[in-house]
mmJSON file of the N, C-alpha and C atoms, coordinates in Angstrom:
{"data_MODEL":{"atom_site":{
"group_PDB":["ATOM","ATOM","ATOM","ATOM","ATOM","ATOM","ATOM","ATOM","ATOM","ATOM","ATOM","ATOM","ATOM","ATOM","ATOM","ATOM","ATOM","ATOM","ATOM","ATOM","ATOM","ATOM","ATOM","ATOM","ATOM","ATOM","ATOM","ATOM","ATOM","ATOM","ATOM","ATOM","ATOM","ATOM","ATOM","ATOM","ATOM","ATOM","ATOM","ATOM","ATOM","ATOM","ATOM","ATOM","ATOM","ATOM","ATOM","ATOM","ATOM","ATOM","ATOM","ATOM","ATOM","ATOM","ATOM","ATOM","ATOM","ATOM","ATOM","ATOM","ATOM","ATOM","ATOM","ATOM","ATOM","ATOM","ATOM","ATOM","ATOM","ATOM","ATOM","ATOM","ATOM","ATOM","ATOM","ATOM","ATOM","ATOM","ATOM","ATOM","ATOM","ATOM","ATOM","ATOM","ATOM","ATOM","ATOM","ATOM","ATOM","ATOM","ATOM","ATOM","ATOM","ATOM","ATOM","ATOM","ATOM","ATOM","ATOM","ATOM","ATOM","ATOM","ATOM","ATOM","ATOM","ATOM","ATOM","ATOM","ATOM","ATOM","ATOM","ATOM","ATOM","ATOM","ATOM","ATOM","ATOM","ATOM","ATOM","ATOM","ATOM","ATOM","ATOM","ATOM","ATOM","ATOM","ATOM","ATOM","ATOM","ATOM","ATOM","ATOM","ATOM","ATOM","ATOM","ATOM","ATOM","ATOM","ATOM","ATOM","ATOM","ATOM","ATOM","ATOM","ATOM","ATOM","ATOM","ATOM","ATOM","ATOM"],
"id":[1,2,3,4,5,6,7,8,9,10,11,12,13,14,15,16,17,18,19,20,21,22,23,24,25,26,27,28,29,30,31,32,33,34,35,36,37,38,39,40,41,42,43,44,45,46,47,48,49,50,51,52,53,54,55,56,57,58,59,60,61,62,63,64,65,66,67,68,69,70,71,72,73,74,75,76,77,78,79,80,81,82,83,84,85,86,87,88,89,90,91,92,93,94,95,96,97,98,99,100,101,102,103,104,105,106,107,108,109,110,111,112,113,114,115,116,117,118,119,120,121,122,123,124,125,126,127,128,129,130,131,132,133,134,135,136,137,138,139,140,141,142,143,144,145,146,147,148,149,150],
"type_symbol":["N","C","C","N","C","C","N","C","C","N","C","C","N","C","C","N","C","C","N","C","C","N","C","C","N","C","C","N","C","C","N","C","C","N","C","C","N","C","C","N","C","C","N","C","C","N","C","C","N","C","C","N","C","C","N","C","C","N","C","C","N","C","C","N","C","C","N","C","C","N","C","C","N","C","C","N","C","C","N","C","C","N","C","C","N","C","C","N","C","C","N","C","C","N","C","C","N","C","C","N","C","C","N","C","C","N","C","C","N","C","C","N","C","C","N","C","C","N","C","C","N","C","C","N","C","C","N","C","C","N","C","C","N","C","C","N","C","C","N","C","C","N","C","C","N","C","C","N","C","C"],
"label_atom_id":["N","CA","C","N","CA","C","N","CA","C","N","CA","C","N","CA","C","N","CA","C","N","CA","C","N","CA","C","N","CA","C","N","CA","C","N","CA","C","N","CA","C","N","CA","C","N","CA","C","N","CA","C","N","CA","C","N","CA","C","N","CA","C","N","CA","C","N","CA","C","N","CA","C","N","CA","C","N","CA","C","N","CA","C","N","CA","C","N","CA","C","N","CA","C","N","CA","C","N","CA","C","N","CA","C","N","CA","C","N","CA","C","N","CA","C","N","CA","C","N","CA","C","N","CA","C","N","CA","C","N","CA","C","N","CA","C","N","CA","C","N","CA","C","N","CA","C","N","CA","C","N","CA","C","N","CA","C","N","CA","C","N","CA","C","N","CA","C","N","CA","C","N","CA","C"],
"label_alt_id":[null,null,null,null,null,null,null,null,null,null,null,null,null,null,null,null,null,null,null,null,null,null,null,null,null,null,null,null,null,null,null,null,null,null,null,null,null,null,null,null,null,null,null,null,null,null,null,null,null,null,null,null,null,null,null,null,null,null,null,null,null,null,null,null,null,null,null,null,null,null,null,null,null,null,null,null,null,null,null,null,null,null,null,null,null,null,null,null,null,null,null,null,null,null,null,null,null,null,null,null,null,null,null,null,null,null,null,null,null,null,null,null,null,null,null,null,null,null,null,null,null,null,null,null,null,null,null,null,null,null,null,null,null,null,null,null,null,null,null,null,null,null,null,null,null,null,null,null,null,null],
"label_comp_id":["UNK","UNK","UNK","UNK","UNK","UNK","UNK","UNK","UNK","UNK","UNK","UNK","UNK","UNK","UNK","UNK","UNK","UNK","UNK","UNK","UNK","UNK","UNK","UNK","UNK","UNK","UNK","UNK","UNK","UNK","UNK","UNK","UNK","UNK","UNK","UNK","UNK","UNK","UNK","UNK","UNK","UNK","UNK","UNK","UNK","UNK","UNK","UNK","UNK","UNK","UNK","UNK","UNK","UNK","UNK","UNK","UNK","UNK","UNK","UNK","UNK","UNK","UNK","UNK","UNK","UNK","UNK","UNK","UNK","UNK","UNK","UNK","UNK","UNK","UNK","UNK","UNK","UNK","UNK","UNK","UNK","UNK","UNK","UNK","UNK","UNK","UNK","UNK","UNK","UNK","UNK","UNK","UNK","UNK","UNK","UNK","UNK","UNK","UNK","UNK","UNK","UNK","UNK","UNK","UNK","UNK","UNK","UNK","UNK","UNK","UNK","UNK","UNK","UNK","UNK","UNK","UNK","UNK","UNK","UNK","UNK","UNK","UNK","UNK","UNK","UNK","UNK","UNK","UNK","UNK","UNK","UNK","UNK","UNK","UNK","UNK","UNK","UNK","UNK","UNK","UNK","UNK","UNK","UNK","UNK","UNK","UNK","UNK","UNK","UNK"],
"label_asym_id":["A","A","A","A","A","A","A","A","A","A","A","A","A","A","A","A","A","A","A","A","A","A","A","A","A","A","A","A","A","A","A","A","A","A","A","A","A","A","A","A","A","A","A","A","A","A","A","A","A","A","A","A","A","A","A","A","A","A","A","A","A","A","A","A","A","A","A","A","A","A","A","A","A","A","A","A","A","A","A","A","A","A","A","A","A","A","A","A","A","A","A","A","A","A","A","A","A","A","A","A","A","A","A","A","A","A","A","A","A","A","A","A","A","A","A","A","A","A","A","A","A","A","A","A","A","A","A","A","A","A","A","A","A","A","A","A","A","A","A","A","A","A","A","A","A","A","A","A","A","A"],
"label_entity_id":["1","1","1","1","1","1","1","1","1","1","1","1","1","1","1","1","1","1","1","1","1","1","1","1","1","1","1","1","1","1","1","1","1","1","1","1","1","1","1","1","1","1","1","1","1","1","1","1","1","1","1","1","1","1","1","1","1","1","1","1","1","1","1","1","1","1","1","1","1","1","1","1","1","1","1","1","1","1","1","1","1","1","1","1","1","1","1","1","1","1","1","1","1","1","1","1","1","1","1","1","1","1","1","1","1","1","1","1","1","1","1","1","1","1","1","1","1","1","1","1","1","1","1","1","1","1","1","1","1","1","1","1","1","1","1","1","1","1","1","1","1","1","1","1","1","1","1","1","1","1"],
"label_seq_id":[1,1,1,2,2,2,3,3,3,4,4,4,5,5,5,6,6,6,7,7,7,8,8,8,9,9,9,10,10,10,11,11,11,12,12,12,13,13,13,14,14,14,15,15,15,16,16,16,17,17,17,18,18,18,19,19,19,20,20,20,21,21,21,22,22,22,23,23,23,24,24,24,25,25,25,26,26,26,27,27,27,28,28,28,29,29,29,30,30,30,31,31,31,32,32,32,33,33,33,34,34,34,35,35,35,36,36,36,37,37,37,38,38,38,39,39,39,40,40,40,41,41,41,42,42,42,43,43,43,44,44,44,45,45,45,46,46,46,47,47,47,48,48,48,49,49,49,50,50,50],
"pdbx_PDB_ins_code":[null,null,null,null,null,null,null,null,null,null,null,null,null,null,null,null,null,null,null,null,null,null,null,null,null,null,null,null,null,null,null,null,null,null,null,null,null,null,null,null,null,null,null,null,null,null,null,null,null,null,null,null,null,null,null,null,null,null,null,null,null,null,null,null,null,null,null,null,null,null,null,null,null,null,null,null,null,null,null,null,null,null,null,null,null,null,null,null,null,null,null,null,null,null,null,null,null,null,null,null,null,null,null,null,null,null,null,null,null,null,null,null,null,null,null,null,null,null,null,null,null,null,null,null,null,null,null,null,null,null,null,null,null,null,null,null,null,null,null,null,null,null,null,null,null,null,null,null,null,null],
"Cartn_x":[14.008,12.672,12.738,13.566,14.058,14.167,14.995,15.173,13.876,13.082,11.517,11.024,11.155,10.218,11.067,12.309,12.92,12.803,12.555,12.122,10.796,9.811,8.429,8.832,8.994,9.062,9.559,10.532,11.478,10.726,9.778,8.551,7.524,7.407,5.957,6.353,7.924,8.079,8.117,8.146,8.06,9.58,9.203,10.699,11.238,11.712,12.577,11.827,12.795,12.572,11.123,11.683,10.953,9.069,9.012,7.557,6.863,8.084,7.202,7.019,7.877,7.982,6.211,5.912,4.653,3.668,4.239,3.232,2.653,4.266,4.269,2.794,2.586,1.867,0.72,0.341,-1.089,-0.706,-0.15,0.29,0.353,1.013,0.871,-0.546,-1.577,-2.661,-3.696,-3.408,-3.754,-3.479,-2.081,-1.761,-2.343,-2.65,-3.491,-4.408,-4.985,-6.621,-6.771,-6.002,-6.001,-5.725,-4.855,-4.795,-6.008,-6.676,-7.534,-8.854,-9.286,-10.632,-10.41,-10.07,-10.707,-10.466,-8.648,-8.447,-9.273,-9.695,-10.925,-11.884,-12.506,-14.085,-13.651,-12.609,-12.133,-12.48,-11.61,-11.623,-12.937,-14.042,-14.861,-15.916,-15.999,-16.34,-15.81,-15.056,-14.509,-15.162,-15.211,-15.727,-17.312,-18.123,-19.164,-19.537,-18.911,-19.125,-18.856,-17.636,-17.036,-18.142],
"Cartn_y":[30.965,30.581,29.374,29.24,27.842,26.865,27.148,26.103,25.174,26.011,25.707,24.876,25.601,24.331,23.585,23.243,21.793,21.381,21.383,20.689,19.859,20.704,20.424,19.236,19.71,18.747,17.636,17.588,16.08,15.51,16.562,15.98,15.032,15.543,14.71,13.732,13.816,12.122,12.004,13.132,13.495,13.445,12.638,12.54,11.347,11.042,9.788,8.371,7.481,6.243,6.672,8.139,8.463,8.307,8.993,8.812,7.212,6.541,5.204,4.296,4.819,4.39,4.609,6.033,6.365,5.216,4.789,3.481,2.524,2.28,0.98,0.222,1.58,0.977,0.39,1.193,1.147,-0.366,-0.397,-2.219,-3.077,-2.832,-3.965,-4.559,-3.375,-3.315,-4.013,-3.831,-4.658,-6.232,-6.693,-7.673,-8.603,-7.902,-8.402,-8.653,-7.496,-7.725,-9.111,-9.435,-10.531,-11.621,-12.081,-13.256,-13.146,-12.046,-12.889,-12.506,-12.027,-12.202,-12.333,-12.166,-12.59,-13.784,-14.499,-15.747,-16.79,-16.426,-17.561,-17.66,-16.73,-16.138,-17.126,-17.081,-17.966,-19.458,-19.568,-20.95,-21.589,-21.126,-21.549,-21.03,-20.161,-20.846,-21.587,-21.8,-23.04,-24.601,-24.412,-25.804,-26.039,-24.859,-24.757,-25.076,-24.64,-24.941,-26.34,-27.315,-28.27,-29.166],
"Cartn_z":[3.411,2.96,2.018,0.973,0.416,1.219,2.051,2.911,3.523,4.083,4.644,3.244,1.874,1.131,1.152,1.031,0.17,2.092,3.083,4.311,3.983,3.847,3.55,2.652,1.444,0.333,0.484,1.414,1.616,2.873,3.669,4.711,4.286,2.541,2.387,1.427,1.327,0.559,-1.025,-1.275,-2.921,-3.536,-4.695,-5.764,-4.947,-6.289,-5.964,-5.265,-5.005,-3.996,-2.762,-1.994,-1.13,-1.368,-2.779,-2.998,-3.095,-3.581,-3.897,-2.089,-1.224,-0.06,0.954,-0.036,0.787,0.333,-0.606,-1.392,-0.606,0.286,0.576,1.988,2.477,3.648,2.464,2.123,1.056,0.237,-0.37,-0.465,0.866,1.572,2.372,2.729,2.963,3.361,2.0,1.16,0.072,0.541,0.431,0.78,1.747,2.818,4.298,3.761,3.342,2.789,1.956,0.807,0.313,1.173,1.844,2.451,3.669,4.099,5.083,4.178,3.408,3.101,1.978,0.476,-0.786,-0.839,-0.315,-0.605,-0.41,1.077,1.557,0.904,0.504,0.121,-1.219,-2.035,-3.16,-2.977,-1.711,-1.693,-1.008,-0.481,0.02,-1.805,-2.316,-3.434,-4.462,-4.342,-4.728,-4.288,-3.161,-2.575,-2.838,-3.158,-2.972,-4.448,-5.528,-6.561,-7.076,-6.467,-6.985,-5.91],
"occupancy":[1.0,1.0,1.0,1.0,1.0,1.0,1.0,1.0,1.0,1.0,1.0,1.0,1.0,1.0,1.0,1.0,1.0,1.0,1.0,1.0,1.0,1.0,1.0,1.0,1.0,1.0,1.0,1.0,1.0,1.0,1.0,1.0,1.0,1.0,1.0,1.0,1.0,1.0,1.0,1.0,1.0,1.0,1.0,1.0,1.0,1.0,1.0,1.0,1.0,1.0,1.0,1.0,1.0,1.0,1.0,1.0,1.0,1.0,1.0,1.0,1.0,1.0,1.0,1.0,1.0,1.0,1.0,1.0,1.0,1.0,1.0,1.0,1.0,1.0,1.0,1.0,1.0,1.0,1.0,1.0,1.0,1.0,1.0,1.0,1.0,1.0,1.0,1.0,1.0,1.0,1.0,1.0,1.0,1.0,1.0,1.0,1.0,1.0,1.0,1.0,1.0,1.0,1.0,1.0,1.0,1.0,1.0,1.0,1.0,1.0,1.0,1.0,1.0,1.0,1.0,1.0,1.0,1.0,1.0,1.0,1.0,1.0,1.0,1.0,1.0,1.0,1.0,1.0,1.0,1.0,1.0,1.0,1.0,1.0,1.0,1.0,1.0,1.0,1.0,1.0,1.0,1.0,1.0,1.0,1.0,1.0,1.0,1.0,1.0,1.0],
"B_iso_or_equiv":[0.0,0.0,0.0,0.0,0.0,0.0,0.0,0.0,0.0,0.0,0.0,0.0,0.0,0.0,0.0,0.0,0.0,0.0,0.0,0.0,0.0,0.0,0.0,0.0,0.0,0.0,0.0,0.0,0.0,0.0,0.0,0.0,0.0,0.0,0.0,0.0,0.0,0.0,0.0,0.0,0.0,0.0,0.0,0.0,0.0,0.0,0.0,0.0,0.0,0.0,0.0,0.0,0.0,0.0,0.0,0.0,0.0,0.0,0.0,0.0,0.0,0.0,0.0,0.0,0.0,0.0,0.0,0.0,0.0,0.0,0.0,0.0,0.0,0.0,0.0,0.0,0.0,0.0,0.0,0.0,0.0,0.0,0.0,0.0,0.0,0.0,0.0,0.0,0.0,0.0,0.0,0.0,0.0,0.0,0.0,0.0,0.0,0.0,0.0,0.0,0.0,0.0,0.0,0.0,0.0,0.0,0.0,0.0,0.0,0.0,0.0,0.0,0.0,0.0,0.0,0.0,0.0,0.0,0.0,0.0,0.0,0.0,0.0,0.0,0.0,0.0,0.0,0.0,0.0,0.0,0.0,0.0,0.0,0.0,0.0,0.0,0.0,0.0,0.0,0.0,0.0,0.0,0.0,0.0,0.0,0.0,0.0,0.0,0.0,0.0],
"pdbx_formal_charge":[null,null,null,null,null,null,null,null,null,null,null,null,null,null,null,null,null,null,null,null,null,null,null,null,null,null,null,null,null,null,null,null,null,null,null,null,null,null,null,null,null,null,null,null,null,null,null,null,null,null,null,null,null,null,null,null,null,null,null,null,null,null,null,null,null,null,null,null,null,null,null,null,null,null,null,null,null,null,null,null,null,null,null,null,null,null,null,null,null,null,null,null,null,null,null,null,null,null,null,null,null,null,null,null,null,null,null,null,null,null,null,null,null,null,null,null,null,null,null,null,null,null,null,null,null,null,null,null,null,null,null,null,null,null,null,null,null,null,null,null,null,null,null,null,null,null,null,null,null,null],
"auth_seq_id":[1,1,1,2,2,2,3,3,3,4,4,4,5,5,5,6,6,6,7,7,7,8,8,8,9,9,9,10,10,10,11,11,11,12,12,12,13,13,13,14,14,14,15,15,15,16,16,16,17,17,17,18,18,18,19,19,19,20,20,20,21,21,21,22,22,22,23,23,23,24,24,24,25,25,25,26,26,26,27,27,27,28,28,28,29,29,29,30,30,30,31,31,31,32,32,32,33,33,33,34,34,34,35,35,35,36,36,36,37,37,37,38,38,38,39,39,39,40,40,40,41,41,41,42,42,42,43,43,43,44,44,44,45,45,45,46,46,46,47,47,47,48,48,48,49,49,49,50,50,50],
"auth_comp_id":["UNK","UNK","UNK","UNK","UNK","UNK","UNK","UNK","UNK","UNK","UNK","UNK","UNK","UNK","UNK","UNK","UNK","UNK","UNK","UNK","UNK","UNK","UNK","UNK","UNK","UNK","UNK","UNK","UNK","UNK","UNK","UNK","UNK","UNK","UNK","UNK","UNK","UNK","UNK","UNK","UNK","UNK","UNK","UNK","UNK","UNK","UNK","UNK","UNK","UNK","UNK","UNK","UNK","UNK","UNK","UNK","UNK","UNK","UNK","UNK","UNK","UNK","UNK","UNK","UNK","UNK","UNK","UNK","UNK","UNK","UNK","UNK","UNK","UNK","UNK","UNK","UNK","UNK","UNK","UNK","UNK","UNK","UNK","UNK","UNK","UNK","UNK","UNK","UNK","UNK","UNK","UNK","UNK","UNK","UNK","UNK","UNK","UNK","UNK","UNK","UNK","UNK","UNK","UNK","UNK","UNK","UNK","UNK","UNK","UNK","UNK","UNK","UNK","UNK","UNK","UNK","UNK","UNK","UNK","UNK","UNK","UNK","UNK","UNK","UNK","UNK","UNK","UNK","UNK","UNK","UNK","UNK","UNK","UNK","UNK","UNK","UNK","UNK","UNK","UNK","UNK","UNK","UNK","UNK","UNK","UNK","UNK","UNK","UNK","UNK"],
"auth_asym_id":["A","A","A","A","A","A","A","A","A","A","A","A","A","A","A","A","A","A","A","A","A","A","A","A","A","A","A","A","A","A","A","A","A","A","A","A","A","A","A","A","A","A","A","A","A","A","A","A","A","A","A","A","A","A","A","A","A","A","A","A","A","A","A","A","A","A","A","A","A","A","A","A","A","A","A","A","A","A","A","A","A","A","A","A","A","A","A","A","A","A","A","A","A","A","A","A","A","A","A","A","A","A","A","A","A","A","A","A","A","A","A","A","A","A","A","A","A","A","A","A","A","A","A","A","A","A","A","A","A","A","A","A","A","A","A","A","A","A","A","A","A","A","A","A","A","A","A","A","A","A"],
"auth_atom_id":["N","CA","C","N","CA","C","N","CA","C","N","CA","C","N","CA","C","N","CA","C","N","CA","C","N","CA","C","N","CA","C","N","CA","C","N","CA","C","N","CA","C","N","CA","C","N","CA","C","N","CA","C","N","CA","C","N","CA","C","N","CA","C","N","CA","C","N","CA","C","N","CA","C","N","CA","C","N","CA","C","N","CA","C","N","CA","C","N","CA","C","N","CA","C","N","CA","C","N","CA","C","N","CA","C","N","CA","C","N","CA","C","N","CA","C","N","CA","C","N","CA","C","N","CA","C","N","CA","C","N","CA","C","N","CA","C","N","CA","C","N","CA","C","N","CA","C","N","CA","C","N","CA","C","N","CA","C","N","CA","C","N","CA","C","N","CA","C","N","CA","C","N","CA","C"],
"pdbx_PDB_model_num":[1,1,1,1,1,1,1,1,1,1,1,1,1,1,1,1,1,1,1,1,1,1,1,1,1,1,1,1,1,1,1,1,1,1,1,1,1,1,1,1,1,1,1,1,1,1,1,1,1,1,1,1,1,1,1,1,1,1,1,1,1,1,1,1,1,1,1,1,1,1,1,1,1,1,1,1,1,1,1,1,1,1,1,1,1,1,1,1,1,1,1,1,1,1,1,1,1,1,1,1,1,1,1,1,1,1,1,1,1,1,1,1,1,1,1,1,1,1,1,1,1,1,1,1,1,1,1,1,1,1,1,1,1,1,1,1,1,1,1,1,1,1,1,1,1,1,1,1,1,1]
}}}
C-alpha cells in the first residue's frame, strides 16, 4: 500500500526538480503569449502615440 502512494506521488510531480517541471508548460505558454500579442499591442502603441 506504500508503494501505491510514493507511485501516485512521484505521478503527480511533487518534491523536488519534478514539481517545478510541472511549471514549465505554464511558462512557456506565458512566453508565447507575450511574443505574439502583448509585444505587438506594445509596439503598435507605441507608434500610435509617437
Amino acid at each position: 500500500m506504500v508503494e501505491v502512494a510514493y507511485a501516485a506521488d512521484a505521478a503527480a510531480g511533487t518534491g523536488g526538480p519534478g514539481g517545478l517541471m510541472s511549471f514549465l508548460p505554464l511558462v512557456l505558454i506565458f512566453v508565447v503569449f507575450y511574443f505574439l500579442l502583448i509585444r505587438p499591442q506594445q509596439k503598435k502603441a507605441k507608434e500610435h502615440q509617437g
